[in-house]
C-alpha positions as CSV (number, residue, x, y, z in Angstrom):
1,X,8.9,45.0,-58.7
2,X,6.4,46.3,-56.5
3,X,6.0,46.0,-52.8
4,X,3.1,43.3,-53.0
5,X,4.7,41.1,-55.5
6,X,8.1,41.6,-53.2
7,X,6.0,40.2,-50.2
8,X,4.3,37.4,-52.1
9,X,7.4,35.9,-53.0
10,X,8.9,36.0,-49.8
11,X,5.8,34.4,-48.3
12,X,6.3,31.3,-51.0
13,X,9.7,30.9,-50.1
14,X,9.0,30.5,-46.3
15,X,6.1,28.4,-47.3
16,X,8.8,26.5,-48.5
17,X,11.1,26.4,-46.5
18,X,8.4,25.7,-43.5
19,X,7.6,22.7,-45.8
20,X,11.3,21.6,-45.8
21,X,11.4,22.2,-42.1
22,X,8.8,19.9,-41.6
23,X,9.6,17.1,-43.9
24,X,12.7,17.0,-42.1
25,X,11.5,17.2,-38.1
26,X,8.9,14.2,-38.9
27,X,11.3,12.0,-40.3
28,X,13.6,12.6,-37.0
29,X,9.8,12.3,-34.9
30,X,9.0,8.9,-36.1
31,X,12.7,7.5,-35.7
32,X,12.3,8.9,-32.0
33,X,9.1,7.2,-31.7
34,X,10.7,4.4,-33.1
35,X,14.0,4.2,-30.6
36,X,11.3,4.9,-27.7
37,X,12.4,8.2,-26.7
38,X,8.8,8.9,-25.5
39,X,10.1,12.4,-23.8
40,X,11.7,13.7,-26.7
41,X,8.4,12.6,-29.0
42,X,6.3,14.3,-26.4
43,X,8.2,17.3,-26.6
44,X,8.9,17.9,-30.5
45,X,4.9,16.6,-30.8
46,X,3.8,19.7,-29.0
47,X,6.1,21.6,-31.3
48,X,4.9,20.2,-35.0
49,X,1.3,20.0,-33.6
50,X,1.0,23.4,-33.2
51,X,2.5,25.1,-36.4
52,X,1.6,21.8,-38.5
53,X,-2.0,22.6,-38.5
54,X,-1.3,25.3,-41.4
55,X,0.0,23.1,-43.2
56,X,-2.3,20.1,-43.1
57,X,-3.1,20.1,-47.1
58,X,0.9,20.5,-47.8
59,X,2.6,17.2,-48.9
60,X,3.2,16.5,-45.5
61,X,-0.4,16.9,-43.9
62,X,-1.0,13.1,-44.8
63,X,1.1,12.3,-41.8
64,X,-0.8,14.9,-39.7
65,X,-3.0,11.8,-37.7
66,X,-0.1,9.6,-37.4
67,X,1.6,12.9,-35.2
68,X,-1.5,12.9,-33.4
69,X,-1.3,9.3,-32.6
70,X,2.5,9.3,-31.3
71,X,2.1,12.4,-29.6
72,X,-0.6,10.8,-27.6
73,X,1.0,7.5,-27.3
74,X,3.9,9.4,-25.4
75,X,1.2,11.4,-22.9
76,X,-0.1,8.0,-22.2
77,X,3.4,6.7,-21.2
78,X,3.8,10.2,-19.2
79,X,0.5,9.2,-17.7
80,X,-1.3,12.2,-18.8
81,X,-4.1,9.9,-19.7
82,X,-6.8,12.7,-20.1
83,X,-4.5,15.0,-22.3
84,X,-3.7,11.8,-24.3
85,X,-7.2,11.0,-24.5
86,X,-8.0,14.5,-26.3
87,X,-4.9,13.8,-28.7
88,X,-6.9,10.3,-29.5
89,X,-10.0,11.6,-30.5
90,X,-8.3,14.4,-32.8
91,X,-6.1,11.6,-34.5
92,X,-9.7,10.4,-34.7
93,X,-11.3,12.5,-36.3
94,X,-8.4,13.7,-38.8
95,X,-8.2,9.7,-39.3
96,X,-12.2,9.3,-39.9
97,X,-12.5,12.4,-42.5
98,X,-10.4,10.7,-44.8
99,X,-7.4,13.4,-45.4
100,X,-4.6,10.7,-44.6
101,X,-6.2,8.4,-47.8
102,X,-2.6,8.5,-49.3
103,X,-0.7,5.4,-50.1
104,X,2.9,6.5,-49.2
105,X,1.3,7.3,-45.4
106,X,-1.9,5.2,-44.7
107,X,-3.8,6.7,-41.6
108,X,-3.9,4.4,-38.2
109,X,-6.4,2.1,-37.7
110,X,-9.6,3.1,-36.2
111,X,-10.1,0.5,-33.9
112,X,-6.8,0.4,-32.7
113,X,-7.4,4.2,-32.1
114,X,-10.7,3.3,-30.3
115,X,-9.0,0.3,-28.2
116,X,-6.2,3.1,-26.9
117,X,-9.3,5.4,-25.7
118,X,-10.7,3.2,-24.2
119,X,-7.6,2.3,-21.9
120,X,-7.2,5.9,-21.3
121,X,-10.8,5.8,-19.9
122,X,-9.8,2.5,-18.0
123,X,-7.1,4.5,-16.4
124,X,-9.5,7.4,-15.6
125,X,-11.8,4.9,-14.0
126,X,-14.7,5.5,-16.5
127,X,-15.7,1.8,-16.9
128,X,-18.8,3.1,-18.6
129,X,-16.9,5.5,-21.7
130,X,-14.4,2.5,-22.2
131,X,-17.2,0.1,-22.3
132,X,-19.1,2.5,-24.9
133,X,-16.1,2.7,-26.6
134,X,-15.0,-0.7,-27.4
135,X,-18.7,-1.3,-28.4
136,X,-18.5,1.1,-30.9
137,X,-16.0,-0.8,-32.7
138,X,-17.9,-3.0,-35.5
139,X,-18.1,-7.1,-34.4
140,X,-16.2,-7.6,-37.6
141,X,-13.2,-5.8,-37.1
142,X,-12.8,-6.9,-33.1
143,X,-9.5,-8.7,-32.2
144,X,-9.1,-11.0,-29.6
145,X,-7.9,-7.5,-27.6
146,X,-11.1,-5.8,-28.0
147,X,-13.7,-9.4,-27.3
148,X,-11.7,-10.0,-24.4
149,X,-11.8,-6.3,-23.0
150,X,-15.6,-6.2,-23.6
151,X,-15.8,-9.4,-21.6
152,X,-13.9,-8.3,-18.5
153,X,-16.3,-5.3,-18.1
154,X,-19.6,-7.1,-19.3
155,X,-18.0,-9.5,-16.3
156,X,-17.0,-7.2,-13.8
157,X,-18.9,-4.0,-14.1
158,X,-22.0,-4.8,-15.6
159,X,-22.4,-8.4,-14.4
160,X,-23.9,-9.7,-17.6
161,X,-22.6,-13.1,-17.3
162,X,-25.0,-13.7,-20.7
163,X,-23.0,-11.2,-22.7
164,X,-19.4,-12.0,-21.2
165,X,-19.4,-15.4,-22.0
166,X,-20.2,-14.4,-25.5
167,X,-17.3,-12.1,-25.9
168,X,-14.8,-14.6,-23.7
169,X,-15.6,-17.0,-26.8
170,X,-14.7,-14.9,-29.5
171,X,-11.6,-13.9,-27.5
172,X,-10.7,-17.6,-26.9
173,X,-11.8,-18.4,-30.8
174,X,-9.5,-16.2,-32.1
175,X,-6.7,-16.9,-30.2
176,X,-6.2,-20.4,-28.4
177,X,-4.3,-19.6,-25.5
178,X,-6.0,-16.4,-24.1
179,X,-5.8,-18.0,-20.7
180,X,-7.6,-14.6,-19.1
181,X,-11.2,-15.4,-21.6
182,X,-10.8,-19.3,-20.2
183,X,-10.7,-18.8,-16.5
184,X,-13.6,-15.7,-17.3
185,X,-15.7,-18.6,-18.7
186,X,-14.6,-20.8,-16.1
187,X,-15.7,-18.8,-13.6
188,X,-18.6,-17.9,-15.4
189,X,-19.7,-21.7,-14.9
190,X,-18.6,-22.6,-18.4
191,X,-17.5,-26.7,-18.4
192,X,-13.2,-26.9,-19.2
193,X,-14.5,-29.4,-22.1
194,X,-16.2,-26.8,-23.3
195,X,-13.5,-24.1,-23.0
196,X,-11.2,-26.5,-24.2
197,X,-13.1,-27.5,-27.5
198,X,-13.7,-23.5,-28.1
199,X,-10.1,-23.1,-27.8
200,X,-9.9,-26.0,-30.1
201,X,-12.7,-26.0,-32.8
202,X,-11.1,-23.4,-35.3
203,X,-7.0,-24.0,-34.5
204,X,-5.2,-26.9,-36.4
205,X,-4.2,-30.2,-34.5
206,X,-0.9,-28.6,-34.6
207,X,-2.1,-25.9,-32.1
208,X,-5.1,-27.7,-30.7
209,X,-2.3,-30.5,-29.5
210,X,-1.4,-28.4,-26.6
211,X,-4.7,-28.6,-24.9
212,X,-4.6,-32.4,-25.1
213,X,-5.2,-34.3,-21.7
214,X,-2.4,-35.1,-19.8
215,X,-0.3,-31.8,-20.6
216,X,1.0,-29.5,-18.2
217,X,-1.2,-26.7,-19.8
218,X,-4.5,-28.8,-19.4
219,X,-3.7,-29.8,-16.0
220,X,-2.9,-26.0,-15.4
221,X,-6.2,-25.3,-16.6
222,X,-8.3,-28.5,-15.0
223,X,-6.6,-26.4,-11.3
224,X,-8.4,-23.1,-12.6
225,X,-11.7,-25.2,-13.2
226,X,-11.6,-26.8,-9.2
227,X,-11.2,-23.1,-7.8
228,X,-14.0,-21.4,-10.3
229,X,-15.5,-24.3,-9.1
230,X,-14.5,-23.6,-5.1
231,X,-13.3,-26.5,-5.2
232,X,-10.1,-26.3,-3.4
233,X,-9.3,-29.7,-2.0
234,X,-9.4,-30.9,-5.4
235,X,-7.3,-28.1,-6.6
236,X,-4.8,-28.6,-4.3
237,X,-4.4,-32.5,-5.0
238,X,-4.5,-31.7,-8.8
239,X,-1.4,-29.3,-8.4
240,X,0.6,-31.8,-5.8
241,X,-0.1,-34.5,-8.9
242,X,1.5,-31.9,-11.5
243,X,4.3,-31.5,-9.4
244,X,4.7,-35.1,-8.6
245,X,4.7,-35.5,-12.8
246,X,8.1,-33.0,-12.5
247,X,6.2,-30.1,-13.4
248,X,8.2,-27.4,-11.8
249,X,5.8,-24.6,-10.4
250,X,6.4,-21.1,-10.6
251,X,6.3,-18.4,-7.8
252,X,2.7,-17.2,-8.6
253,X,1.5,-21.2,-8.9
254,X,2.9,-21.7,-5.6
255,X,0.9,-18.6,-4.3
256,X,-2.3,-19.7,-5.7
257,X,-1.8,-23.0,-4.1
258,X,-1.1,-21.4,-0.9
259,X,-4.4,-19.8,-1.1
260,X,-6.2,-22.6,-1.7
261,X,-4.8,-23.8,1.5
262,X,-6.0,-21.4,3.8
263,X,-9.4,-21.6,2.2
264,X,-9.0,-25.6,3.6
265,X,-7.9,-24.0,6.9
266,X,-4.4,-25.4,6.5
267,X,-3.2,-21.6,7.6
268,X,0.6,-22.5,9.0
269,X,1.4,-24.9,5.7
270,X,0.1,-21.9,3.4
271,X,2.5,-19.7,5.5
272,X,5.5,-21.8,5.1
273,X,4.8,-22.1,1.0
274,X,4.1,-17.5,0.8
275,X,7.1,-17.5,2.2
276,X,8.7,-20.0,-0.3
277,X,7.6,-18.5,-3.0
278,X,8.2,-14.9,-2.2
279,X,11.6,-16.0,-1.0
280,X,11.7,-17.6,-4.6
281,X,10.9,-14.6,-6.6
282,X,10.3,-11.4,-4.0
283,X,9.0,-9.4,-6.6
284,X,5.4,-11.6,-7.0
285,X,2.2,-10.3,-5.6
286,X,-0.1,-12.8,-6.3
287,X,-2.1,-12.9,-3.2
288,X,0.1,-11.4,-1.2
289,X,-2.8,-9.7,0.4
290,X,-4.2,-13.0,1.4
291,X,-0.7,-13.8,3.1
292,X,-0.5,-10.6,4.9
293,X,-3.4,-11.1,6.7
294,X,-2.0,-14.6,8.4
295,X,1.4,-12.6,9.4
296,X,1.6,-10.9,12.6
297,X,3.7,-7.2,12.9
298,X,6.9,-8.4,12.9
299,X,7.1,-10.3,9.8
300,X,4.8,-7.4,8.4
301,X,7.9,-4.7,9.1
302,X,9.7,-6.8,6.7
303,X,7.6,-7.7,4.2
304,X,5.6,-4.9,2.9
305,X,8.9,-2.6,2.2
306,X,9.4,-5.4,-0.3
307,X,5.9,-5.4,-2.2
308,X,6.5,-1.7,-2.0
309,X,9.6,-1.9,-3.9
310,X,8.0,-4.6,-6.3
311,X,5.0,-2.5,-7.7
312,X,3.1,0.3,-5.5
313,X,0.5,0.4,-8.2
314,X,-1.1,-2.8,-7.2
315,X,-3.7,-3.0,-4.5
316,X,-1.5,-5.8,-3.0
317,X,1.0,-4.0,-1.3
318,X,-1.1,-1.5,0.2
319,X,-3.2,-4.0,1.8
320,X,0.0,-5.9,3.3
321,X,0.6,-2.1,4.4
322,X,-3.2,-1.6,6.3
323,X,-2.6,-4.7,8.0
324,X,0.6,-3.6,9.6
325,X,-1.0,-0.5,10.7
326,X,-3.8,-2.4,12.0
327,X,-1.4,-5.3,13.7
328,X,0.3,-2.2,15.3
329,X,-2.3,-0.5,16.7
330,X,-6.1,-1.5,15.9
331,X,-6.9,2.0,16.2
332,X,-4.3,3.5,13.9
333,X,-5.6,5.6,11.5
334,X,-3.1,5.3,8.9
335,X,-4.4,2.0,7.9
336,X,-7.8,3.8,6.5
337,X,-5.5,5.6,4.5
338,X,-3.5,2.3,2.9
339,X,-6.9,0.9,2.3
340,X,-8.5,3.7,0.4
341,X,-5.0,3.9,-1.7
342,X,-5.9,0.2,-2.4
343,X,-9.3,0.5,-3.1
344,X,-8.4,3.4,-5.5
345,X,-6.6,0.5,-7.5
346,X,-9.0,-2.2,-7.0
347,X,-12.3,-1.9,-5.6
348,X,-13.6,-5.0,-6.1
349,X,-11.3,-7.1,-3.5
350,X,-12.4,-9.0,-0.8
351,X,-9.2,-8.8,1.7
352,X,-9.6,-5.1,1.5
353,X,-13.3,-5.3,2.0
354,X,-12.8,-7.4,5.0
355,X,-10.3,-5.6,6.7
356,X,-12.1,-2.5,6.3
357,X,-15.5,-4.2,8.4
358,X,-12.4,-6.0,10.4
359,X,-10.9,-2.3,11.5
360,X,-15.3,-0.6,12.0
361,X,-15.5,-3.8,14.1
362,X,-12.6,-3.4,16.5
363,X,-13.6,0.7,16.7
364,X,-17.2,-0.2,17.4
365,X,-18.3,1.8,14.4
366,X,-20.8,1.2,12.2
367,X,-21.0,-0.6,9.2
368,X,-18.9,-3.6,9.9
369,X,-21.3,-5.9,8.9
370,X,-22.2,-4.5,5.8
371,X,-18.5,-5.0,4.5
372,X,-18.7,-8.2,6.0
373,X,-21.3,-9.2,3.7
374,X,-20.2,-7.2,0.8
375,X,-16.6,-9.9,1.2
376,X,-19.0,-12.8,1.1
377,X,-20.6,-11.8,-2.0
378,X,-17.4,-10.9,-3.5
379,X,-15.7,-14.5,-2.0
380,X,-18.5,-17.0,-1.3
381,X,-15.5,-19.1,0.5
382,X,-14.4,-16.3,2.7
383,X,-14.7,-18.2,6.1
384,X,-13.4,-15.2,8.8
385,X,-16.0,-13.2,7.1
386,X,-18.9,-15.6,7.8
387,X,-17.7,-16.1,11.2
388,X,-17.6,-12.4,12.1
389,X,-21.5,-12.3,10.4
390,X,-22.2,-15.4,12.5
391,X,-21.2,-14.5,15.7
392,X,-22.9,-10.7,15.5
393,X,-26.1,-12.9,14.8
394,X,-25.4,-15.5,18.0
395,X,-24.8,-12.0,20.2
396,X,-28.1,-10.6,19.1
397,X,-29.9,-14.4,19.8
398,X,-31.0,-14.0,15.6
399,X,-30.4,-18.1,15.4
400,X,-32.3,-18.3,12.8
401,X,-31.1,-15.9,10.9
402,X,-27.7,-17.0,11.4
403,X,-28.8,-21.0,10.6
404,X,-30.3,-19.6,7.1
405,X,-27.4,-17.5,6.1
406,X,-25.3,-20.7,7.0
407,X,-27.5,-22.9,4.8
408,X,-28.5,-20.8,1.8
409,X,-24.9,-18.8,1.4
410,X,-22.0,-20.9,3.1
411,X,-22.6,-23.9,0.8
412,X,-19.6,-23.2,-0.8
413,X,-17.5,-24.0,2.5
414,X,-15.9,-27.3,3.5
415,X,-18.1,-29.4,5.5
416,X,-16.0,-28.9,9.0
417,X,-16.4,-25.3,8.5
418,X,-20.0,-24.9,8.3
419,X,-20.6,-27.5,10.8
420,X,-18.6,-25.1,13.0
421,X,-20.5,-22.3,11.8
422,X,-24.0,-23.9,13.3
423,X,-22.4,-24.4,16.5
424,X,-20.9,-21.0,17.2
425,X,-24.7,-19.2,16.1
426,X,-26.4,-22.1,18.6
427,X,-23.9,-21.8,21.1
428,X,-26.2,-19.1,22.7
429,X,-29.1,-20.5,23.0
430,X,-28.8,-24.7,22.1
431,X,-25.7,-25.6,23.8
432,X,-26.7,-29.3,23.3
433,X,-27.0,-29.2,19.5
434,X,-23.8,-26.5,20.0
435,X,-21.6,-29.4,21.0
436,X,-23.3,-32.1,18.8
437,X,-22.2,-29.7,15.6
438,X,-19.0,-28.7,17.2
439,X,-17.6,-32.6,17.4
440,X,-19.2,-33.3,14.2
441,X,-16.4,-30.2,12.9
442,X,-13.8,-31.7,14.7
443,X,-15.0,-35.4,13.2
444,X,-14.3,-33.8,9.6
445,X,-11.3,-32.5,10.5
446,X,-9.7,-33.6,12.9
447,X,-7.0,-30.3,13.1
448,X,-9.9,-27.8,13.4
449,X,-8.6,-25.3,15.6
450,X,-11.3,-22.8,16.1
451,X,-13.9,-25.8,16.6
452,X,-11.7,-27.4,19.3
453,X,-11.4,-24.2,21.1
454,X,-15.3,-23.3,20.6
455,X,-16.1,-26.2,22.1
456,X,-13.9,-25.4,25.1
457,X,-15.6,-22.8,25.5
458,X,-18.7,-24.2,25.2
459,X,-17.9,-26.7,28.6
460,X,-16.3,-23.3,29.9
461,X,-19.7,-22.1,30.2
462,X,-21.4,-24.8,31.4
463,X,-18.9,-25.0,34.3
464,X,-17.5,-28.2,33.0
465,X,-13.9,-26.9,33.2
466,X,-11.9,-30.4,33.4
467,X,-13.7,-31.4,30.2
468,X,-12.4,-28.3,28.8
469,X,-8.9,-29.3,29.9
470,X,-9.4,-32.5,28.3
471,X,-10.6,-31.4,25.0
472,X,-7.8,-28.9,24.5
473,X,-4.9,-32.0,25.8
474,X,-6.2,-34.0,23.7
475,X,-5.9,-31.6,20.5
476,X,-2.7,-31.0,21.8
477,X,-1.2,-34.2,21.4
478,X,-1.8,-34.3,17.6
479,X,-1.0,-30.3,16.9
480,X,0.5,-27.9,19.0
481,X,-0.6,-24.8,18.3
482,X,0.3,-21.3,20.6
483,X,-3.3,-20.3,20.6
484,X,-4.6,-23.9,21.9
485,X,-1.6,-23.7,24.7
486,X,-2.8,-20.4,25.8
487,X,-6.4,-21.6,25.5
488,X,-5.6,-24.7,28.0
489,X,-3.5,-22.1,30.5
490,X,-6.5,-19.9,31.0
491,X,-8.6,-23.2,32.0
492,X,-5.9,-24.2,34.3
493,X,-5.6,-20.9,35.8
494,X,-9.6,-21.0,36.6
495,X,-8.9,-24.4,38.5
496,X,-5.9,-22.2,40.6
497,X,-3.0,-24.5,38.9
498,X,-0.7,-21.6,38.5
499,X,2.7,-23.3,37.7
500,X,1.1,-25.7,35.4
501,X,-0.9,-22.4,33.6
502,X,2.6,-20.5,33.5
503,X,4.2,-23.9,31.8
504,X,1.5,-23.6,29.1
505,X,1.7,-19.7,28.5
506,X,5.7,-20.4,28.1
507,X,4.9,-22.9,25.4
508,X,2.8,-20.6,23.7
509,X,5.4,-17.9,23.5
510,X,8.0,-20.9,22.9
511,X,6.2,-21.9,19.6
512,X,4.7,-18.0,19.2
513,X,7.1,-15.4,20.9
514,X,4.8,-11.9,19.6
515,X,1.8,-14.0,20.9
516,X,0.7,-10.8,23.2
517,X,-2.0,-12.5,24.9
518,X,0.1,-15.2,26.5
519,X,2.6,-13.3,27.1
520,X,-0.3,-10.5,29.6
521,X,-1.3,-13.7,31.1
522,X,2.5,-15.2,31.5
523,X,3.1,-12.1,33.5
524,X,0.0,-12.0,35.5
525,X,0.3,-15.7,36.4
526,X,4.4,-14.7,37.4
527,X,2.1,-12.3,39.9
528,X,-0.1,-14.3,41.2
529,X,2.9,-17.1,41.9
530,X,4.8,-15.0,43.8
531,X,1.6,-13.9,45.8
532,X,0.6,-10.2,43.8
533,X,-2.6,-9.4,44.2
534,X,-3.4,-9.1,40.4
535,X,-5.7,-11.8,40.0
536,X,-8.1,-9.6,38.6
537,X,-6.3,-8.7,35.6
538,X,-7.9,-11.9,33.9
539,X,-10.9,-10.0,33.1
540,X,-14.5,-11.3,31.8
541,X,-14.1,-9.1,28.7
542,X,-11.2,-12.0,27.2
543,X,-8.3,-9.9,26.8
544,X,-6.8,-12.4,29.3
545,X,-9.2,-14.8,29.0
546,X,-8.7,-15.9,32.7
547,X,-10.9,-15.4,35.8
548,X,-12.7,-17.6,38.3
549,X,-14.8,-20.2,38.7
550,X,-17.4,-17.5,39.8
551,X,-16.2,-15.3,36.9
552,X,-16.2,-17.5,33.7
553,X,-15.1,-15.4,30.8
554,X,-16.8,-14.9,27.4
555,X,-13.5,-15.4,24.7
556,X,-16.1,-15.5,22.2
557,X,-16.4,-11.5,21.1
558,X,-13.0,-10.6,21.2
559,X,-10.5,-13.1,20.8
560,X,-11.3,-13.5,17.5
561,X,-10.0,-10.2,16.8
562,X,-6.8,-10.3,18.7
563,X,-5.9,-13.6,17.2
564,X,-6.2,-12.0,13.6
565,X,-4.2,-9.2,15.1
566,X,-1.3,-11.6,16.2
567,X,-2.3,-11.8,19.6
């Protein structure tokens, strides 16, 4: 035998062993894929890809795509989404030429190839490739999946309502309970009958049943349609009916009707039910970022190790985390770096926005105002956010500016709030109409804090300090409140009452203890008793928010900002 026929026929027997070798490895690969051993499929996948390719028109190459396909499936889980999304278009393209046409092994399905690139570029932040992506699969053969993934960006990132309503239909066509396509429509300004007949219209009465009025699902749903709708009063009745029906609510449905609370101003009942909840389920983190920003540093330090531990790969968390920075020390710099790990994860959310315009305002930097704004076109009901926008407008005397913005864009805010709104931007220059808008916010609601105070202020300035005094007792006798008792010591102190000022301080701490701005002026008044000269630590610039008759101080710029900060 010669020397070439000698090395032909060794090269066909390693051809066929190779052959054996393979058969063998992918039938172990798929039962690995199978168990979800994602490591050991990542691992053996490098390994068959790269001395399978030889072998692709064997008996095995058939199965070459569906290799491709797990082996990216397991970089995805390794979150190696870029590698993975390289592995997707080669299983692809082996997929597309039409290699795997075998009916022992049929190759993967294009589109759901297509859907997993696109959530590697959802991943990579490429809303535009995934978008391209997802429209590249034909209308026919989109799943609910793919319609409502199409929606969410057309919503989101492109802000073509037109076009997301259209694909939140066909998601909500094709399956009945995608609840994410109904609140997209909902928010979109789509009517709940409408949703609900879509949801309806091509389901038998079996399935349709469950929509039916009067079910714990459609009442779910009718609660969804008051807050697309900003209508949070009603939401809040319609969920306090559910519950009266025996409808037990979960952790997240108690969140989201704790947010609707503070939207209505009702800030210490929305604390109490957070806390519920969270103490309910501590790993939910449904606007947690909302509740953060009502807590001072204290109960910060304890809660955001806890949405830590829960998920750090929700913006949530590292919210709670810039707040207690910012609580700590206004001009911490660690909190800029919690927010830009949060905005890395969401962009698009208006606690983060506002807390980044909330830390440039207390630096004096620039920009404040634009996130300001950028919060109230991301959360037409965000009221602090208005407030701050208002009273930059009041400082500059821009009335009218403030009156339009007021008018035209806080619509959308309960009545008592945007009457207060006019009187804070005409407290400058129209005290009269001021204090007419002012009690007309206190008429509405009758628990208005910030309105009651405000107005105190308002007489503050006109030197009418005992009606001050009697504005805040009176307050006091429905609510108590640690701010409103620090209020009324600083208008006591201006009339030289000094025990009856260091009563009112006490009750503030009593009801407050971390309230930081009683407790300056507690210990100043504690001077001044005992006959220290340090009367003129109640400065004009409100830290104390004392002074003298001659002296009246201006609370207006920065109390605002120590009361968010727990002060």
């Amino acid at each position: 035998m010669t020397f070439a026929l000698q090395s032909t026929c060794v090269r066909l027997k390693m051809a066929g062993k190779s052959e054996d070798l393979v058969g063998n490895v992918l039938r172990h690969f798929f039962s690995l894929e199978q168990e979800g051993q994602c490591g050991s499929v990542r691992m053996l996948g490098d390994l068959l890809i790269a001395n399978s390719r030889p072998l692709e028109l064997c008996s095995h190459g058939n199965q070459f795509s569906k290799v491709l396909l797990s082996y990216a499936d397991s970089l995805y889980s390794d979150l190696q989404f870029r590698r993975a999304l390289h592995f997707y278009k080669e299983a692809l393209q082996v997929a597309q030429t039409g290699q795997d046409n075998t009916t022992e092994c049929a190759p993967p399905s294009v589109c759901e190839v297509r859907w997993r690139m696109y959530q590697c570029h959802m991943k990579l932040k490429e809303k535009q490739e995934a978008l391209d992506m997802l429209t590249s699969i034909p209308l026919k053969q989109r799943d609910s999946k793919v319609a409502l993934g199409l929606g969410k960006l057309y919503h989101h990132f492109k802000n073509e309502s037109r076009e997301a309503k259209i694909c939140y239909k066909q998601a909500l066509s094709m399956s009945p309970l995608a609840l994410e396509a109904a609140i997209g429509l909902l928010s979109l300004g789509v009517a709940l009958s409408e949703v609900v007949f879509i949801s309806r219209s091509l389901h038998c009465e079996e399935e349709g049943g469950i929509l039916t009025p009067g079910t714990w699902l459609y009442s779910w749903l009718e609660v969804q349609a008051y807050i697309a709708r900003h209508e949070y009063s009603g939401a809040v009745s319609k969920m306090n009916f559910i519950a009266q029906q025996g409808f037990l609510a979960s952790a997240e449905m108690n969140c989201q009707l704790a947010w609707c609370l503070t939207k209505l101003g009702r800030t210490d009942t929305a604390k109490d039910l957070f806390a519920s909840a969270h103490a309910h389920d501590p790993y939910t983190l449904t606007h947690m970022d909302t509740y953060s920003r009502l807590l001072n540093h204290a109960s910060l330090l304890k809660l955001t190790p806890r949405l830590l531990y829960a998920s750090p790969d929700h913006h949530q968390p590292w919210v709670a985390k810039a707040w207690e920075a910012t609580k700590e020390e206004p001009f911490n710099t660690r909190n800029r770096v919690f927010l830009h790990k949060a905005n890395s994860i969401e962009p698009r959310n208006a606690e983060m926005t506002f807390l980044q315009g909330f830390i440039l305002k207390a630096k004096r930097e620039s920009g404040w105002l634009m996130h300001f704004k950028k919060t109230i076109h991301l959360d037409p009901t965000f009221f602090e956010a208005f407030e701050s926008v208002i009273e930059m407008y009041r400082d500059q005397s821009q009335e009218r500016v403030a009156l339009t913005l007021i008018r035209t864009l806080a619509k959308k805010l309960p009545l008592s709030r945007q009457y207060y709104l006019e009187g804070l931007a005409l407290s400058k220059q129209n005290k009269t109409k001021a204090r007419l808008a002012l009690e007309r916010s206190i008429e509405s609601e009758g628990h208005f804090e910030k309105a009651v105070v405000e107005l105190a202020k308002l007489y503050i300035s006109e030197k009418n300090i005992a009606k001050a005094i009697e504005t805040l007792t009176s307050q006091l006798e429905v609510r108590t409140s640690a701010n409103l008792h620090c209020e009324l010591g600083d208008c006591l102190v201006k009339l030289s009452r000094l025990p009856e000022a260091e009563e009112q301080f006490r009750l503030a701490l009593g009801l407050e203890k971390d309230h930081k701005r009683a407790r300056k002026n507690l210990d100043t008044t504690n001077q001044l008793v005992s006959g220290h000269p340090a009367f003129s630590n109640f400065s004009d610039d409100g830290e104390y928010g004392g002074g003298s008759d001659e002296s009246i101080p201006d609370l207006s710029g920065e109390h605002y900002d120590q009361e968010m900060l727990g002060y």
